[in-house]
GUTI-130107 format. One record per residue (C-alpha): x negated, y, z negated. Coordinates in steps of 0.25 Angstrom, whole numbers, padded with zeros to 4 digits. Layout:
BEGIN
r xx = X, yy = Y, zz = Z
...
This chain:
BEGIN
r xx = -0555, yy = 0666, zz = -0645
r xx = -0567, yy = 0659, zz = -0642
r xx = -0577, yy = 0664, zz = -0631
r xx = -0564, yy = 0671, zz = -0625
r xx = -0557, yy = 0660, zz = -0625
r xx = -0541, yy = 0659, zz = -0632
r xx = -0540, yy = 0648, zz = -0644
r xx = -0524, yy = 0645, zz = -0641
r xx = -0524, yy = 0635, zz = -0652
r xx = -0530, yy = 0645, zz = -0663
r xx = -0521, yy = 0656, zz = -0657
r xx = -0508, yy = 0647, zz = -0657
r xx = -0511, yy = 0642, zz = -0671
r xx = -0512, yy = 0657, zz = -0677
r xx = -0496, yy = 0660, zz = -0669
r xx = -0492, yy = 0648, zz = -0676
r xx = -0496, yy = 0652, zz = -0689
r xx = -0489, yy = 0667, zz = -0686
r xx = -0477, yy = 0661, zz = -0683
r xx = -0475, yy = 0652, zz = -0696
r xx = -0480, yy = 0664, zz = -0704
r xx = -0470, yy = 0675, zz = -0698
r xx = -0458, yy = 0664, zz = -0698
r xx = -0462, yy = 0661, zz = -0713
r xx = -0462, yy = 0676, zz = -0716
r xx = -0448, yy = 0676, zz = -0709
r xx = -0440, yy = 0665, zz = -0716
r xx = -0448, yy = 0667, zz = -0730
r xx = -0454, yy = 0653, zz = -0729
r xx = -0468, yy = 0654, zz = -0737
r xx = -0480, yy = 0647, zz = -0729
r xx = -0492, yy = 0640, zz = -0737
r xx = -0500, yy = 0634, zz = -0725
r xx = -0493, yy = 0621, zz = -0728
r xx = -0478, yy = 0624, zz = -0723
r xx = -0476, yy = 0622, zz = -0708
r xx = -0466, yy = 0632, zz = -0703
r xx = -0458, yy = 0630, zz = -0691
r xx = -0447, yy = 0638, zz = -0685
r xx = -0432, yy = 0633, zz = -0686
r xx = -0425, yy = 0624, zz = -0675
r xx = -0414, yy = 0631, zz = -0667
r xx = -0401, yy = 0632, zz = -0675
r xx = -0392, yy = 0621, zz = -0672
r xx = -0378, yy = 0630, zz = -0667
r xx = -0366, yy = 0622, zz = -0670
r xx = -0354, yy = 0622, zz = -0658
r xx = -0344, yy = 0632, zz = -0658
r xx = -0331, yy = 0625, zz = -0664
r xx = -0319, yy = 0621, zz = -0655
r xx = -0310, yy = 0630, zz = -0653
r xx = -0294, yy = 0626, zz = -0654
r xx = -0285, yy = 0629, zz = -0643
r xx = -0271, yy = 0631, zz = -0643
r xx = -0260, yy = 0623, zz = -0634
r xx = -0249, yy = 0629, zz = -0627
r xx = -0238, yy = 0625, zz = -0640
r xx = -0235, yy = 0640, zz = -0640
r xx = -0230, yy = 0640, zz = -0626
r xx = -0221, yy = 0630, zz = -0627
r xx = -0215, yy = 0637, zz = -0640
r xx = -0212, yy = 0648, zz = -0633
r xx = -0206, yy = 0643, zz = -0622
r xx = -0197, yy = 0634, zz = -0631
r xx = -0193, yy = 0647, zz = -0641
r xx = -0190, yy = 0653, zz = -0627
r xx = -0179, yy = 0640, zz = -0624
r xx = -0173, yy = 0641, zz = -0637
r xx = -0170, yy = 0657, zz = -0635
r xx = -0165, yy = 0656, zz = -0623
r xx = -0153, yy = 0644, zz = -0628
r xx = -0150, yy = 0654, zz = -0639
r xx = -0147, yy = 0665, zz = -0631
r xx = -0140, yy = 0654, zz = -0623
r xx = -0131, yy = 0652, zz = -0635
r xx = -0127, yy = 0667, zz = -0638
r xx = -0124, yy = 0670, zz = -0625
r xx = -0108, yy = 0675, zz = -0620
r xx = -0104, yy = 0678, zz = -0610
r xx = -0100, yy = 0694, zz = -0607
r xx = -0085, yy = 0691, zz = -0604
r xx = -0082, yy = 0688, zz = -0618
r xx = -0080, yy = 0698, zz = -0627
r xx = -0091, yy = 0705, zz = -0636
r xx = -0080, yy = 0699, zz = -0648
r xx = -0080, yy = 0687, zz = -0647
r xx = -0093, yy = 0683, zz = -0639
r xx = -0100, yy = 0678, zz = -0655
r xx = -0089, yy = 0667, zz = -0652
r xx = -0095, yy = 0660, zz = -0641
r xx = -0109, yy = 0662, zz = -0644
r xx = -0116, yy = 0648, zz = -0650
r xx = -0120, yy = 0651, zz = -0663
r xx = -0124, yy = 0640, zz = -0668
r xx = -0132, yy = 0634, zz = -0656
r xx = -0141, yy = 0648, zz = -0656
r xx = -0144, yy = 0645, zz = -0670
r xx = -0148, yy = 0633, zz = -0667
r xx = -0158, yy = 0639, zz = -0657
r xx = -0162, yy = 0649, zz = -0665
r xx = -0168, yy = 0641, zz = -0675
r xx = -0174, yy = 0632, zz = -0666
r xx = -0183, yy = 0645, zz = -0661
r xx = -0187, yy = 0649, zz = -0677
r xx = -0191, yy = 0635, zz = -0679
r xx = -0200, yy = 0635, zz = -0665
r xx = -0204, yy = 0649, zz = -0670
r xx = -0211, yy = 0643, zz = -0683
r xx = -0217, yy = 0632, zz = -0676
r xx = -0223, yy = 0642, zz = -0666
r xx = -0227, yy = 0650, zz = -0679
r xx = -0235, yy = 0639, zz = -0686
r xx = -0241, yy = 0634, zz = -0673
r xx = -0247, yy = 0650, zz = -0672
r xx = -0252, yy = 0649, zz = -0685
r xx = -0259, yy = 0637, zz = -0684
r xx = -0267, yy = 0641, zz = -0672
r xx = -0269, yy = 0654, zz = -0677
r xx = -0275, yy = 0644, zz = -0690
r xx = -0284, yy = 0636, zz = -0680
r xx = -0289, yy = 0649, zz = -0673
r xx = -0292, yy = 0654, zz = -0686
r xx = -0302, yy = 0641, zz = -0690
r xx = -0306, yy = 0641, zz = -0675
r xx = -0312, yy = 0655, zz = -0677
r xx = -0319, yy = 0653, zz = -0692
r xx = -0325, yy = 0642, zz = -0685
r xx = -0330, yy = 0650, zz = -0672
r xx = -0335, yy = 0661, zz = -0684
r xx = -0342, yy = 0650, zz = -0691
r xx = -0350, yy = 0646, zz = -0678
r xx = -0353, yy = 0660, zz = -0676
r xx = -0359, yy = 0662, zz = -0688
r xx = -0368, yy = 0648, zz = -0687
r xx = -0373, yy = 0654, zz = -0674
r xx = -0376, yy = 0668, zz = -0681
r xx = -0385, yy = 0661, zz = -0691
r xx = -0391, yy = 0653, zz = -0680
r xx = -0394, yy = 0664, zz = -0673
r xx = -0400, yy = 0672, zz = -0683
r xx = -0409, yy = 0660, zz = -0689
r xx = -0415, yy = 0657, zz = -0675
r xx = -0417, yy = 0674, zz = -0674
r xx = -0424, yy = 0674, zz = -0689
r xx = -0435, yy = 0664, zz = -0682
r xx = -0435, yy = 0669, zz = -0669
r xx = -0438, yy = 0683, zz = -0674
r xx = -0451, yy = 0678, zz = -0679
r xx = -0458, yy = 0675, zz = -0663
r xx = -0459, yy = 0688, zz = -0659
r xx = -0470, yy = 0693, zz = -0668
r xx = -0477, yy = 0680, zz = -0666
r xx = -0475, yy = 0682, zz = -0651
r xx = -0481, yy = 0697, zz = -0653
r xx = -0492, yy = 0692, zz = -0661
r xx = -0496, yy = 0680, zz = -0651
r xx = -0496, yy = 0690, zz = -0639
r xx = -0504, yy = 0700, zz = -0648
r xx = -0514, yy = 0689, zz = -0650
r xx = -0516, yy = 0684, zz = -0636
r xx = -0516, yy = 0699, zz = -0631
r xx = -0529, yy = 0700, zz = -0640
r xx = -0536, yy = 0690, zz = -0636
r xx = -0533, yy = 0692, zz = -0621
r xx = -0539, yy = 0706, zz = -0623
r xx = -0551, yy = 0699, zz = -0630
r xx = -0553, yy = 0689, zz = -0617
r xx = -0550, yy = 0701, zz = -0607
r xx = -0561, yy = 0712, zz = -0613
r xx = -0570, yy = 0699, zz = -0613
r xx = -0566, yy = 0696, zz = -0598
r xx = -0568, yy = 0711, zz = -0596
r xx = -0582, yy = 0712, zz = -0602
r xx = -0586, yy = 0701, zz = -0593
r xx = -0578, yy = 0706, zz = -0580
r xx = -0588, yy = 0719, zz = -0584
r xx = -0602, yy = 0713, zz = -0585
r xx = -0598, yy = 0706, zz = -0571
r xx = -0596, yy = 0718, zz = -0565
r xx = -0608, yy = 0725, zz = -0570
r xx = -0616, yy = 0713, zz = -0564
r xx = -0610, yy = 0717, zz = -0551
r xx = -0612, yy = 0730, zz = -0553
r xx = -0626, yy = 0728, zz = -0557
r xx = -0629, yy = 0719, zz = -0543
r xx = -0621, yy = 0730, zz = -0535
r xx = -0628, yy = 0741, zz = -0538
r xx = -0642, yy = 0733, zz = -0536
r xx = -0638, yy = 0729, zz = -0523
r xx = -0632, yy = 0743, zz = -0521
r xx = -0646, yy = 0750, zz = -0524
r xx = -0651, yy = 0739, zz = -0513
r xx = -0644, yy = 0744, zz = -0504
r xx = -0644, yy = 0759, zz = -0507
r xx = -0660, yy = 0756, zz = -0506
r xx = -0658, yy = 0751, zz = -0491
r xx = -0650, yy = 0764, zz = -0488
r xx = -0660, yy = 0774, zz = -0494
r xx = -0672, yy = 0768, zz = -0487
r xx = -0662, yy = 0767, zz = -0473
r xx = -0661, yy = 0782, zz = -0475
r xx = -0674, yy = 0785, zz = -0478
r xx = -0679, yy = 0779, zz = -0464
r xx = -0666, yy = 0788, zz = -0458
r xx = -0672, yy = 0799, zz = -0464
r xx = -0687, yy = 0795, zz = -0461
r xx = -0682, yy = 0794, zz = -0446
r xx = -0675, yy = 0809, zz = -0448
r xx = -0687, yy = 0814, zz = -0452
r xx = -0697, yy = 0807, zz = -0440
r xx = -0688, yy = 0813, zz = -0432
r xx = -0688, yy = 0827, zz = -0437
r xx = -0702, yy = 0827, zz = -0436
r xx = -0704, yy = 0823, zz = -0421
r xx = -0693, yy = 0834, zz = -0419
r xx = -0702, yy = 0845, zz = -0426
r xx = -0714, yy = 0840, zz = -0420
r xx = -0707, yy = 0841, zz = -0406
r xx = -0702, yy = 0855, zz = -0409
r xx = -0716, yy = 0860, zz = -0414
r xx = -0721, yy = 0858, zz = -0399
r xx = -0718, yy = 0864, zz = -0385
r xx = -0710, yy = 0854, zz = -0382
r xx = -0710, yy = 0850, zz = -0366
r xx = -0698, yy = 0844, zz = -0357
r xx = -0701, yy = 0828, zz = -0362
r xx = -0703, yy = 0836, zz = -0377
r xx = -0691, yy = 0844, zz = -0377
r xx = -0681, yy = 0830, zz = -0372
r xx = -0688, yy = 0822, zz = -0383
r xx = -0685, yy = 0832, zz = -0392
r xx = -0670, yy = 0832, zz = -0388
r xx = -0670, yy = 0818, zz = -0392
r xx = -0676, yy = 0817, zz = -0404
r xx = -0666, yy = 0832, zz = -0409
r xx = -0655, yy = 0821, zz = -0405
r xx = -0661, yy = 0809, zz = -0411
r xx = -0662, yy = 0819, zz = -0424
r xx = -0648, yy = 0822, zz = -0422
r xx = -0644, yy = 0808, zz = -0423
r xx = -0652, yy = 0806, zz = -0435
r xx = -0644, yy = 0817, zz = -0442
r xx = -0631, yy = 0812, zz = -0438
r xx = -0635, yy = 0797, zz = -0443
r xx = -0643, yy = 0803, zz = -0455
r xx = -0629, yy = 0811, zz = -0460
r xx = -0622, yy = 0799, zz = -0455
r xx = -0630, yy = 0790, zz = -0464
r xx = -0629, yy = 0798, zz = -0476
r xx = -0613, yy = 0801, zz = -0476
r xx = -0612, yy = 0786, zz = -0475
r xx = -0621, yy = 0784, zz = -0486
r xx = -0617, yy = 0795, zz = -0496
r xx = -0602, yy = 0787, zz = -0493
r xx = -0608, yy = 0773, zz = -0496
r xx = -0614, yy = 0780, zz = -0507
r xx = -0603, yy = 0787, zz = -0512
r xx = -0594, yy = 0774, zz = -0512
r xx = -0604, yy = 0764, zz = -0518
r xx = -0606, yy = 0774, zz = -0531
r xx = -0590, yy = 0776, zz = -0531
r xx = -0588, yy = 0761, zz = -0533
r xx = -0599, yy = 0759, zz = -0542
r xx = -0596, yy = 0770, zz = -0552
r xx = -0582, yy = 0762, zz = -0552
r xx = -0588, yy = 0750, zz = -0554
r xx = -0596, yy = 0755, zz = -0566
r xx = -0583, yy = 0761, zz = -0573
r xx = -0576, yy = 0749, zz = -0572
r xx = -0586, yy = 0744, zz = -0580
r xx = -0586, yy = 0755, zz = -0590
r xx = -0572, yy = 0754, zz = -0598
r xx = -0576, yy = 0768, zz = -0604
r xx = -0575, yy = 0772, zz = -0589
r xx = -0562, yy = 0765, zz = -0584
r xx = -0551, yy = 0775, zz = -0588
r xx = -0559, yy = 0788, zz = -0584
r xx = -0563, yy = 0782, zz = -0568
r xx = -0548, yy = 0776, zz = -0570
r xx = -0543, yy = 0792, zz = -0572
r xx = -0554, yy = 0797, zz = -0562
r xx = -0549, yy = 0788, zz = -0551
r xx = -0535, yy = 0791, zz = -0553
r xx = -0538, yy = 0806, zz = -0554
r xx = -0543, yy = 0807, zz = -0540
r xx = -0535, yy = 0806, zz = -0525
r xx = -0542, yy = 0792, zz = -0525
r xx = -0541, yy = 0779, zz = -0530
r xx = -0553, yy = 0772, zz = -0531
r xx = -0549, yy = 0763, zz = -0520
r xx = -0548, yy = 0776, zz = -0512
r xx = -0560, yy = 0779, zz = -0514
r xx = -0566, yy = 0767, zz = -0511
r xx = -0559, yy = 0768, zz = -0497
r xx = -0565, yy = 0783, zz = -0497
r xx = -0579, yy = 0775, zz = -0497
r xx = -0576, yy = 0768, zz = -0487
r xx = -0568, yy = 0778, zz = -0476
r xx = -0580, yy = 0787, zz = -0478
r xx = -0590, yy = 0776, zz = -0474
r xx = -0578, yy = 0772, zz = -0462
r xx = -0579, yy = 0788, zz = -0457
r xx = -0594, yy = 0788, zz = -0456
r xx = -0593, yy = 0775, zz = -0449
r xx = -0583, yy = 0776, zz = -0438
r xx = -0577, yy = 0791, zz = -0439
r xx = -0592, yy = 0796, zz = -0432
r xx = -0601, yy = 0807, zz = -0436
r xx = -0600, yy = 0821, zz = -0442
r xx = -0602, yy = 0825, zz = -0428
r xx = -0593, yy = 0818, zz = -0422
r xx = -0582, yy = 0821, zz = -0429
r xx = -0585, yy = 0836, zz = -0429
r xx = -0586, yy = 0836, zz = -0414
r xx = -0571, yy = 0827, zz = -0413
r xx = -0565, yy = 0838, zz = -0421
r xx = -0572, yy = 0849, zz = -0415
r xx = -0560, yy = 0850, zz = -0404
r xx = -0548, yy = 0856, zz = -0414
r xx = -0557, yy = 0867, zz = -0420
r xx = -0552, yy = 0877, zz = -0411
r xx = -0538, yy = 0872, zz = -0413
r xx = -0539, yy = 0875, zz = -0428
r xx = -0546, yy = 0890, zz = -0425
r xx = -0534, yy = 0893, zz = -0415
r xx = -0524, yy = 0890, zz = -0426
r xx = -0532, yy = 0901, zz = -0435
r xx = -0535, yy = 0889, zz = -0445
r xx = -0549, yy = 0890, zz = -0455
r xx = -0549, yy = 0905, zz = -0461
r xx = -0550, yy = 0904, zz = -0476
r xx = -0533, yy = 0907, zz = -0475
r xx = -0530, yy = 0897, zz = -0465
r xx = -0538, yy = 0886, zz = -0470
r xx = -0541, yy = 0871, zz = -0462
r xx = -0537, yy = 0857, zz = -0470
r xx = -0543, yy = 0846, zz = -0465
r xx = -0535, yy = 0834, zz = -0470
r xx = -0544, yy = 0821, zz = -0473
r xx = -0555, yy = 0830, zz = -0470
r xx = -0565, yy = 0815, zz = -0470
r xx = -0578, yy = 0820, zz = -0468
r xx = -0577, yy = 0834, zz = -0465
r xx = -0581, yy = 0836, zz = -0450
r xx = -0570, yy = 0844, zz = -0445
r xx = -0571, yy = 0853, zz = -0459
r xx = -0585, yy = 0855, zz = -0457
r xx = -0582, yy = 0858, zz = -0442
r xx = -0571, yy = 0868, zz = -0447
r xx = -0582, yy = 0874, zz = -0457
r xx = -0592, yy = 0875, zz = -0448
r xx = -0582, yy = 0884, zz = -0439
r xx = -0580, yy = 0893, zz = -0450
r xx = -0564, yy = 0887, zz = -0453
r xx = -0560, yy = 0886, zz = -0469
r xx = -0558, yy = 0871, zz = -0471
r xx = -0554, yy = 0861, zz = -0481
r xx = -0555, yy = 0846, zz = -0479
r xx = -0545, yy = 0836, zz = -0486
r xx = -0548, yy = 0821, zz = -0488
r xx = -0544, yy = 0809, zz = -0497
r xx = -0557, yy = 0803, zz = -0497
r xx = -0566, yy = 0806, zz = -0508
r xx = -0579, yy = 0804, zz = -0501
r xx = -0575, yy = 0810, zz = -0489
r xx = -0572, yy = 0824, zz = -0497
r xx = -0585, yy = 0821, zz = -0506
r xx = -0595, yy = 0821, zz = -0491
r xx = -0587, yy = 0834, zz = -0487
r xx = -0589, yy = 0842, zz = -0501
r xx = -0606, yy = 0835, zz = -0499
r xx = -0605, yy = 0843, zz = -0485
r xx = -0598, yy = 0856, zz = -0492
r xx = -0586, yy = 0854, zz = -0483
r xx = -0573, yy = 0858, zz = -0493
r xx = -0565, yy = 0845, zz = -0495
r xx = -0556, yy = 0840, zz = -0505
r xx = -0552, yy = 0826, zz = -0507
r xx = -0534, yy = 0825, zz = -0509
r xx = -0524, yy = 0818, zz = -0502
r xx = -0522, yy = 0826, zz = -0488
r xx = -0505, yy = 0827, zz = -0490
r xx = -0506, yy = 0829, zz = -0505
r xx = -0516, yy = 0842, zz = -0503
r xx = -0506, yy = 0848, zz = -0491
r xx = -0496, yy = 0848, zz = -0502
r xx = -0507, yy = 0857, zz = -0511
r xx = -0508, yy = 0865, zz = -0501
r xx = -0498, yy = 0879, zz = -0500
r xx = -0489, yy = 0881, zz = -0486
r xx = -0497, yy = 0889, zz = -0476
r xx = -0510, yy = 0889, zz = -0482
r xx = -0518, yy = 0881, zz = -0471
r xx = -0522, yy = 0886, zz = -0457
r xx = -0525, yy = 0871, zz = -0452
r xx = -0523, yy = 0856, zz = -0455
r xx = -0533, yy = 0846, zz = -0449
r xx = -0533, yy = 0830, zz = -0452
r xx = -0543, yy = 0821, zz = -0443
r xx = -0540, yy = 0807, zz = -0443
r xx = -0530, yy = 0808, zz = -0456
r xx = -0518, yy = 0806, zz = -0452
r xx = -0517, yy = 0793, zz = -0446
r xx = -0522, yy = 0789, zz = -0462
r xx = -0507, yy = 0795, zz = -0469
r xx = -0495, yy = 0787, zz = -0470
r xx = -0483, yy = 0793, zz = -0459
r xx = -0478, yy = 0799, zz = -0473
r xx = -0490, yy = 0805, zz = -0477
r xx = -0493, yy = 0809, zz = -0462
r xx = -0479, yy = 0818, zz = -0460
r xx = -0483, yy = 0824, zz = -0475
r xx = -0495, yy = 0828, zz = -0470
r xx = -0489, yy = 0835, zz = -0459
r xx = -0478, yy = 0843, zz = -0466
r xx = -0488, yy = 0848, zz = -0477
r xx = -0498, yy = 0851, zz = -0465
r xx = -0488, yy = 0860, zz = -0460
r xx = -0484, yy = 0867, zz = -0472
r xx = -0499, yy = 0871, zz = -0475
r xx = -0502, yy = 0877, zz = -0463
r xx = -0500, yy = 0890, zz = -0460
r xx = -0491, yy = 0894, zz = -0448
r xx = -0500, yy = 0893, zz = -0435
r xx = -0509, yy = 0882, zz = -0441
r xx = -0513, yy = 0871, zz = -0435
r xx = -0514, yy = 0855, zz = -0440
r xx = -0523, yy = 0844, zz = -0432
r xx = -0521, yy = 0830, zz = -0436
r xx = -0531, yy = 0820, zz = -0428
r xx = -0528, yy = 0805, zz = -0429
r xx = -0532, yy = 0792, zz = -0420
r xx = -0524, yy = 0793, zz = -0406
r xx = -0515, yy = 0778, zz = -0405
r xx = -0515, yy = 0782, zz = -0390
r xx = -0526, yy = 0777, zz = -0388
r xx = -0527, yy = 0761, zz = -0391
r xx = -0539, yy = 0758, zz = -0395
r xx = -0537, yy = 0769, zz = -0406
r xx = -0523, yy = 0765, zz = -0410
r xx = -0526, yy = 0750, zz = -0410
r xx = -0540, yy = 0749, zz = -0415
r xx = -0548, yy = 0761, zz = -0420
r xx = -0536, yy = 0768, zz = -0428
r xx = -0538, yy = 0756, zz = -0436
r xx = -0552, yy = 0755, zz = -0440
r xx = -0550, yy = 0765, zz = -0451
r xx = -0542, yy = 0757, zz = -0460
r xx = -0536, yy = 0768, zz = -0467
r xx = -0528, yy = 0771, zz = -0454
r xx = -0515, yy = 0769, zz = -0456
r xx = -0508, yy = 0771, zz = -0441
r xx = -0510, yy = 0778, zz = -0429
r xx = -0501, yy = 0790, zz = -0426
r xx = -0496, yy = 0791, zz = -0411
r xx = -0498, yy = 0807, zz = -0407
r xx = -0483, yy = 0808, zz = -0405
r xx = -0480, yy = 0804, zz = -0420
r xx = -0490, yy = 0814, zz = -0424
r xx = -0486, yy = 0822, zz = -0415
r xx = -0471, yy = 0821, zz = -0419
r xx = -0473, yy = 0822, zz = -0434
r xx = -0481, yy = 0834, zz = -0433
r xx = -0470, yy = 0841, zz = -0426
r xx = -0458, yy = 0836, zz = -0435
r xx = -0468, yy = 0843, zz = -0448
r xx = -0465, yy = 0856, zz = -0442
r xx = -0477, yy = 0859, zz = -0435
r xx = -0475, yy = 0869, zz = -0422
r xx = -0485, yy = 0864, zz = -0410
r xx = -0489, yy = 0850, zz = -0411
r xx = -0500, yy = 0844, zz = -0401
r xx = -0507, yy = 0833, zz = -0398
r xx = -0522, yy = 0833, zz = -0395
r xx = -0531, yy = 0821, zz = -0390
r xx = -0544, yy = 0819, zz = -0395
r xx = -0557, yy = 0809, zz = -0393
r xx = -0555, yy = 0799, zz = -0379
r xx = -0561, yy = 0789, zz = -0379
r xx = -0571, yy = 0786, zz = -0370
r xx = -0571, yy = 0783, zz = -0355
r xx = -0561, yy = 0771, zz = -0351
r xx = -0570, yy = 0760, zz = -0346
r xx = -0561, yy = 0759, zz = -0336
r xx = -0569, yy = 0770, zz = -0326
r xx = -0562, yy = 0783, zz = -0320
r xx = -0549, yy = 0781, zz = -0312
r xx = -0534, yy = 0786, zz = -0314
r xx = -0528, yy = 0773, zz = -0312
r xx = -0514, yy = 0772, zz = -0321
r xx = -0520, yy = 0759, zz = -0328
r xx = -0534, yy = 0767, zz = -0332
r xx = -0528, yy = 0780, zz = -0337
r xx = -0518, yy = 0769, zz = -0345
r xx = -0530, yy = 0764, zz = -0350
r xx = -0537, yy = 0775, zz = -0352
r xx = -0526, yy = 0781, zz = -0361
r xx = -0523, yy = 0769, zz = -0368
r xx = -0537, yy = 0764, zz = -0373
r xx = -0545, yy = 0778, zz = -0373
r xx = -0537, yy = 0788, zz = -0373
r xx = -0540, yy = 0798, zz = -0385
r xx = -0544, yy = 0792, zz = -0398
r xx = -0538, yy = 0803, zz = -0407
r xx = -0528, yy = 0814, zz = -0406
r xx = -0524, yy = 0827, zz = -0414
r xx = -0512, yy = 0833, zz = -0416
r xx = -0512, yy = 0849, zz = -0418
r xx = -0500, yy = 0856, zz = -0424
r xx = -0497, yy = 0869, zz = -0428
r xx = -0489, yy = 0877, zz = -0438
């Protein structure tokens, strides 16, 4: 092989060689360098010989022997009204002699011709033996030679298997100094742009603190009326900072969190020491690293379009009351929030004083609850219900989960809910309203993770055939005013429920 490259005529030679050397071997043939071996021709098979078929002189002879009885029972024939005495005169003696040695001479005829048959079936089958054994030898000479291609075969694949490893690691080692090139450029186009970011921040944080100051400096005077409705503005100009200031460094702590994730899986792919140990790690975890590159992604979509901390806290606020009249969140009757995100409504529960545990798939999403010391555990939400002992929970809570599951999964979900609760507890499941058409025909679908909207009446249904007791329905965030203006005609309150009724519902159910 030459600068990677195969020399078929070198390796064709050296196969040629092995082949007269094993055939040699084989048929005890010495080879000097000066002998030119080459395999037999096919063995020439002869035809089978002719076989003789008999004609049909044996029928006839039959049928003749039978004629010549029939006359000589004709000619010892009486008839019964003559005396048993004397019948002997009247039979034909001489006539039936006759007849009977007619029939010994067709007899021996018949004889000879059985035994001259028999003799030419006897030479037919000598000769068929004969052929028998010509093939036999045939058979055997062309499998002597024959016998001799597999270990050349064996030994040519051996020989192209090696050098195709040889061209595959030199492939490899050049696929690897590509990709540390690219590496190399990512990351300093990466450090480019993480620069950007930091000095972004910093103004942000500049801009905090001018306006922390001019509060202080406000509050250290009497302030008057003008003072006082200033100061209002600038406490909710500070309060808009904070919420973009947290906004800002959730979505960059998930950036963050995402680009070192995809680096560290670019440097062990470069690292073959490292390949089998990230391999195990990977497959060790509930995520694939596809998963977690979707994790990345969901968490920077939430910050994006699910709204702020606040936000959701304030939206979910509405079934705290619910959860206390069920008795829910003592350290015996527990709350599970399934695909718990970014923890608002277990904060909220927390910040009420209700014992809570948040659930989610999404590694990063657990990893910004644990960094806020909310309890979360990332598992599958089905699998972990089936962990869990009958009766042990005194609330089930899922925002914005189940419209994610497969129907399948979805009724699972269900069942298992039903079995962990305790009797008298209570399960919430929130999910997009299809009711309402600009939800059900556009906005379900800009997460693309949603697999299909669920009308309140299935959810509704398949709650209630799980076993649960109560079942009901409660709608949740309208949408804003119709543009249509106030009035009660039947076309405007169409309208009206159509295109803004409620954008989401919850369905309650009880043990």
């Amino acid at each position: 092989m030459k600068g990677g490259a195969i020399d078929v005529n070198d390796l064709m030679e050296r196969i040629r060689a092995e082949a007269k050397l094993r055939a040699a071997a084989k048929m005890g043939i010495p080879l000097d360098g000066s002998e030119s071996l080459s395999f037999p021709p096919p063995q020439q098979i002869p035809d089978p010989p002719a076989l003789h078929i008999f004609d049909l002189e044996a029928v006839q002879t039959e049928e003749k022997g039978r004629q010549l009885v029939n006359r000589a029972t004709q000619k010892t024939t009486v008839g019964k009204w003559i005396p048993k005495l004397f019948r002997g005169l009247w039979r034909k003696q001489g006539s039936f002699n006759e007849v009977v040695i007619d029939l010994l001479k067709l007899n021996m005829k018949s004889q000879q011709r059985v035994l001259r048959q028999l003799s030419q079936l006897t030479a037919d089958l000598s000769a068929q033996s004969d052929w028998l054994r010509t093939i036999r030898k045939a058979n055997f000479l062309e499998r002597a030679w024959l016998a001799e291609i597999p270990p050349v075969i064996a030994r040519i694949e051996h020989e192209l298997a090696a050098l195709k490893s040889d061209v595959v690691a030199q492939m490899h080692r050049q696929d690897r100094v590509e990709k540390l090139e690219a590496l190399i450029d990512a990351e300093i186009k990466e450090r480019e742009a993480m620069g950007g970011r930091v000095e972004h921040q910093q103004k942000l944080l500049e801009s905090f603190s001018a306006s922390v100051a001019a509060m202080s400096a406000t509050l250290a005077g009497a302030p008057s009326r003008g003072e006082h409705d200033q100061m209002r503005s600038d406490f909710a100009l500070l309060q808009s900072l904070l919420v973009s200031f947290e906004a800002r460094q959730v979505a960059d702590a998930s950036y963050l969190k995402r680009e070192l994730y995809i680096q560290a899986q670019r440097l062990s792919a470069l690292n073959p020491r490292q390949n089998g140990r990230m391999h195990e790690a990977a497959t060790s975890k509930p995520n694939s690293t596809h998963q977690n590159d979707l994790d990345a992604f969901y968490i920077a979509f939430e910050n994006e379009f699910r709204g702020t901390r606040a936000d959701i806290k304030q939206r979910v606020r509405i079934h705290l009351e619910q959860v206390k009249r069920a008795g829910a969140g003592s350290p015996d009757t527990p709350i599970l929030d399934l695909g718990c995100g970014r923890g608002e409504w277990i904060e909220l529960l927390r910040e009420e004083g209700l014992v809570c545990r948040g659930i989610d798939l999404n590694e990063f999403m657990v990893a910004e609850c644990s960094e806020r010391g909310l309890p979360a555990e990332q598992a599958d939400v089905v699998e972990y219900l089936e962990s869990l002992a009958a009766d042990s929970q005194g609330g089930i809570t899922a925002f914005h989960l189940i419209e994610h599951l497969p129907f399948r999964a979805l009724l699972k979900l269900f069942r298992e809910s039903l079995r962990v609760i305790r009797p008298g507890g209570i399960c919430i499941f929130e999910t997009p309203n299809p009711d309402n058409l600009q939800v059900g025909s556009n906005s379900f679908y800009l997460d693309p993770t949603h697999l299909r909207p669920l009308p309140k009446e299935l959810t509704k249904f398949a709650l209630s055939t799980a076993g649960f007791r109560t079942v009901s329905i409660l709608p949740l965030h309208p949408s804003e005013n119709s543009p249509l203006g106030q009035g009660d005609s039947p076309i405007k309150r169409f309208i009206d429920r159509i295109f803004f009724s409620e954008q989401d519902y919850a369905v309650i159910a009880h043990k």
